[in-house]
N, C-alpha and C positions, 0 to 999 in steps of 0.2 A: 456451464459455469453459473449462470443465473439460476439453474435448478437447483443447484447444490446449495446458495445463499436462502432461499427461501422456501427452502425445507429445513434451513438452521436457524432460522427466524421463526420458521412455525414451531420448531423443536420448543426455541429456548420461549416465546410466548404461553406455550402451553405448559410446557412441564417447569421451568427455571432449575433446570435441574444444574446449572452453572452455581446454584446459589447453596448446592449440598453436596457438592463434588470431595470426599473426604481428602482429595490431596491439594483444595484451593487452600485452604486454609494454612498448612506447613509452606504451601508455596511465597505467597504473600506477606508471610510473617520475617521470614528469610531476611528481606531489605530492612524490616522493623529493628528485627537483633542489629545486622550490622549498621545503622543509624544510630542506635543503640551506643552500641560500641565507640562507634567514631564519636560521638558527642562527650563521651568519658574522658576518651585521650583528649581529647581538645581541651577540655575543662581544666583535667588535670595539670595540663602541660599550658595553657593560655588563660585558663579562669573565666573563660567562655564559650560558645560555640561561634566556627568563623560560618557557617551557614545555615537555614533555619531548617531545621528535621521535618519539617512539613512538603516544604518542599521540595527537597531531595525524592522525600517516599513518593511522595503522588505523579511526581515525573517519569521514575523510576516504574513506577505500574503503568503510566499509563505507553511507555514506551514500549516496554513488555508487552502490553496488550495490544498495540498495535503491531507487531510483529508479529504477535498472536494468528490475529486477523488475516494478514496476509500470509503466512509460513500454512495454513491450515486448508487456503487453497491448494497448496503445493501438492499436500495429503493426497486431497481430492483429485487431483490431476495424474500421482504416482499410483493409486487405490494400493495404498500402505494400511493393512488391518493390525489393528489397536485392538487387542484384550485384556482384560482387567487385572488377571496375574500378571500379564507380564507388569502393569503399572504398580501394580501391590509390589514386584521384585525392586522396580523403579526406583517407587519412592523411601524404601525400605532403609536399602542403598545409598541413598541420596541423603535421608535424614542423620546418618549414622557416620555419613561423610562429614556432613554438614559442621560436626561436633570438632571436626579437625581444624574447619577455619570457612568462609564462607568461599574459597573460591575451588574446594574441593567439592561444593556441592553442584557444580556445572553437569550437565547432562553426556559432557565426555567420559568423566570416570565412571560416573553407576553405568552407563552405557558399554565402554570397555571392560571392565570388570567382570560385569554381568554376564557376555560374551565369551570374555575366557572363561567363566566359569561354567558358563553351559555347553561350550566343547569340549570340555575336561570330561564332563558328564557324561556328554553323546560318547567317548571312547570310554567310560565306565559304566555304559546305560544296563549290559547284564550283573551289576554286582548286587548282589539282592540286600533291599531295605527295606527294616520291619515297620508297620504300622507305628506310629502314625505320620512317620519322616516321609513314608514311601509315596505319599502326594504332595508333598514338598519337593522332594527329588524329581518323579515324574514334570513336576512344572517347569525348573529349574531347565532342564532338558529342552523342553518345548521353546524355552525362552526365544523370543523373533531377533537372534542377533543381526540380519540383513536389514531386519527394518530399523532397528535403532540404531547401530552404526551408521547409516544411510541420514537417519534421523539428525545424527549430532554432525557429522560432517555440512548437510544443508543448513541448519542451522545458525552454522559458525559463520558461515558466507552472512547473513546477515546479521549476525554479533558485529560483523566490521560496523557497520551501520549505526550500532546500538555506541558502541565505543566512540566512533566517531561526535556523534550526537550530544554523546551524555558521560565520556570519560574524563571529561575534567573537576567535574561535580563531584564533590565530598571527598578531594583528596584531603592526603592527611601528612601535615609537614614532621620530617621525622630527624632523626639524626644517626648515624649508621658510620664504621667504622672501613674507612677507605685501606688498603691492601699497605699502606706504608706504615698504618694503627694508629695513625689520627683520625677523630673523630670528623665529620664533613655533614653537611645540612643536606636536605632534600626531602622528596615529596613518595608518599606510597597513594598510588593509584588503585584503587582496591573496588570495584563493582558487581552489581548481580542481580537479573532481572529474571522474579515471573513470567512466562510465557504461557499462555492458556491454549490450548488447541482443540477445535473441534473437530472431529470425526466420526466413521463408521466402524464400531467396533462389537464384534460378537451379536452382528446383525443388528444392533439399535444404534442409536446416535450416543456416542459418549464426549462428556466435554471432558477434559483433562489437563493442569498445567505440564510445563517441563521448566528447567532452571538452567539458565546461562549466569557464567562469572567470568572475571579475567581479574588478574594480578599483577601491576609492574611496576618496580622499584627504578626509581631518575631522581640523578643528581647530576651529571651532565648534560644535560636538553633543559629547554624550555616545556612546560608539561604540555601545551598544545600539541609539540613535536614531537616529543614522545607519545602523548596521546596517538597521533599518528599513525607512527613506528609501532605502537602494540597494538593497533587493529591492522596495520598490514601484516605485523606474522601469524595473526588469527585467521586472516582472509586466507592467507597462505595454507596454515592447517587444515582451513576446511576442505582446500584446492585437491589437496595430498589427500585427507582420506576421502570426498567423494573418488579420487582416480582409485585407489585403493578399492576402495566398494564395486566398481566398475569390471577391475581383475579379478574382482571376489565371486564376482557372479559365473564367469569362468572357469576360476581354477579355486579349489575350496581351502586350498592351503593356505591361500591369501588373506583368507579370512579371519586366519589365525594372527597375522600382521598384522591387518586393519584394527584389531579388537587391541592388540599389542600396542600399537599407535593412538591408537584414540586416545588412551591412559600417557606413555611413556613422552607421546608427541607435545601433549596440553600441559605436562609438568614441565617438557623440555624448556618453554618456551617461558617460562617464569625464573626458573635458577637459572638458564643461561643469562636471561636479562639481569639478573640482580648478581650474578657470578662479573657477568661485564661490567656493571655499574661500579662495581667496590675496587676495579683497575681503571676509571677514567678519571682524567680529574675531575675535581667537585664545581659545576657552576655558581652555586650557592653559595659563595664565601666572600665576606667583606674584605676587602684588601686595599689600595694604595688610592684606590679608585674611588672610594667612598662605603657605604653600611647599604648591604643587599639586604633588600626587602625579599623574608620568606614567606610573609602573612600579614595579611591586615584584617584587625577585631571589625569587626559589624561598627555602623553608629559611632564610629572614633572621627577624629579630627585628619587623619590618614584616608581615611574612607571617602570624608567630605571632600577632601582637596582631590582626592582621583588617584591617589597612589596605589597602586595593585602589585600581588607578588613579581617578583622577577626585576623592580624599578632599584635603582642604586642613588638613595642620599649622599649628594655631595655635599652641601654647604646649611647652614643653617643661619641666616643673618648674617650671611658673610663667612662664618667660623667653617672650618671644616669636618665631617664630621665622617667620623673611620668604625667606631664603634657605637653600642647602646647605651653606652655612658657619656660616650658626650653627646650624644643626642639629649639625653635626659639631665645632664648636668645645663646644656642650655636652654633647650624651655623651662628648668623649674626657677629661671632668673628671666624669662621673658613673658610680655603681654602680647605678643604679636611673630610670627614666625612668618618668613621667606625662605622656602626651599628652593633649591638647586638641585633637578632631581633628573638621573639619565632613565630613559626607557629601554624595551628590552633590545631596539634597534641603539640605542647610542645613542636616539636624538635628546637633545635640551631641553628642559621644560623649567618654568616658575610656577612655584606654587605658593598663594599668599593664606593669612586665616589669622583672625582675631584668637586671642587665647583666652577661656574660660576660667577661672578659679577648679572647676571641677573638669576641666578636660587632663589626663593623665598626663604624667612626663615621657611616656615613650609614644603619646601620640597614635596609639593607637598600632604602631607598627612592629613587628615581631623581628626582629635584628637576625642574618645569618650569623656563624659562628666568625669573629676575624680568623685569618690564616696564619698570623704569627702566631694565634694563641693554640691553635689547631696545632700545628709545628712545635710547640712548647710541651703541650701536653704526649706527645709520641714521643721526644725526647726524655721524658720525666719516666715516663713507662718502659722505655728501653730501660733505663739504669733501675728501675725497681724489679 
């Protein structure tokens, strides 16, 4: 084990070849777009960003890169060889995924893909192809479907990890249409980390990233607890295809599964969550109880006093307050606010704060939809 670190120390000291690796670069960028991205809808939808993009990216790499570090001994202990076609098919795959959304770009699907397509191959390997497809095809072929399905199933085992850590970061409050066709609040879970791995590959040392994502749509849970919940059914997926990999190496039919699964398994696990989400009820809804907090702006008066998503304003100076109008119809007649605010356990809390000239009427805080108007609106829709 210590031979193997400081022969990838001497590697990367002398050559930095970490620093020309043509697939760091797409890898890396990846979390840039959907930061990207997210700070759009936020904008769009709140007129700011609720987290700063700095942050997110450099967490995001550097958590990557520690999983990197340690997934890379794994390599080294399994002597899993790495060739550069196969990475060239990799990230080919992967970037092409990528254009669909970012959580197509995980190392399951160009992995599974890749795998069906190279056993299609191997039972068409005598059809004759003319120059210059014919070492494209031949590669295709060669593809190392045991070591990357191997690959993406260990992997996921430490996705839980990754989710656990860092899946609550840069979610994005959304609004989605519950199975009765009212509209209902909640949160899209959306991540995806760089992984860098070094190894030995085509007899020299090659460094190389791979890309993990996960997708999950909650409006019922608290996002901690859904946090949770979608790194256990990821642990779980990894569980099922390393077993898969394991029958693979015995019976080669299996393998056709495994490759089936890696793809069919990582999608499952996203629409059934959001198939389940759109039959639960909505946590996220203002009702009898007071104005559910989905969001709180950076730097507001909300932020100051400690308010966080998931809290329920009851009172405001006494008054009660059920939606985002009378919150804002009472601070823009107050100098001073006392909230009455339940957390996400039920307990009580006060919250006091001087009121600025330039501090906003809603305080900084992002209102769930109320549920009579939710109810109003599915009725208005039914008869149109």
């Amino acid at each position: 084990m210590f031979s193997f670190w400081n022969d990838a120390l001497s590697f990367v000291s002398e050559r930095w070849a970490f620093a020309f690796s043509p697939w760091l670069v797409p890898a890396y960028l990846l979390p840039l777009f959907q930061t990207y991205w997210l700070g759009r809808m936020e904008k769009k939808r709140f007129g700011q960003r609720l987290e700063s993009p700095a942050s997110l990216v450099l967490r995001t790499w550097a958590l990557g890169t520690a999983v990197g570090l340690l997934f890379s001994l794994v390599i080294d202990l399994m002597n899993w060889l790495v060739v550069r076609q196969d990475l060239i098919w990799i990230w080919s795959v992967t970037l092409l995924l990528s254009c669909l959304g970012l959580r197509f770009a995980c190392l399951s699907y160009s992995a599974g893909i890749l795998s069906l397509a190279s056993l299609a191959a191997e039972q068409l390997e005598k059809i004759p192809v003319s120059a210059p497809w014919d070492k494209l095809w031949l590669s295709l072929i060669q593809f190392s479907e045991l070591h990357w399905l191997w690959m993406a199933g260990a992997l996921h085992l430490l996705e839980w990890a990754l989710i656990r850590a860092d899946g609550e970061h840069g979610v994005l409050p959304i609004q989605m249409r519950h199975r009765s066709g009212r509209a209902v609040c909640g949160f899209l879970l959306k991540k995806g980390w760089p992984v860098p791995l070094l190894s030995v590959g085509d007899g020299s040392w090659l460094f190389f990233p791979v890309f993990l994502s996960f997708a999950r749509v909650n409006v019922s849970k608290p996002v901690k607890q859904q946090k949770r919940l979608g790194s256990t059914f990821v642990f779980l997926y990894g569980i099922l295809l390393c077993g898969l990999m394991v029958l693979a190496e015995k019976r080669e039919v299996v393998l056709w599964v495994a490759a089936f699964f890696a793809v069919a398994g990582h999608e499952w696990i996203y629409q059934w969550g959001r198939w389940l989400e759109r039959r639960k009820e909505s946590l996220f809804v203002s009702d009898e109880r007071g104005l559910r907090v989905l969001a709180v702006l950076p730097d507001s008066p909300a932020a100051a006093m400690g308010i966080k998503p998931g809290h329920i304003v009851q009172y405001f100076n006494g008054f009660r307050i059920r939606t985002m109008e009378d919150l804002q119809n009472r601070a823009a007649k107050a100098a001073f606010c006392k909230l009455e605010v339940l957390d996400e356990r039920l307990d009580r809390h006060m919250m006091h704060r001087i009121l600025g000239e330039e501090d906003p009427g809603h305080l900084g805080i992002v209102g769930a939809i109320p549920v009579e108007r939710s109810k109003q609106e599915a009725k208005q829709r039914e008869v149109t």
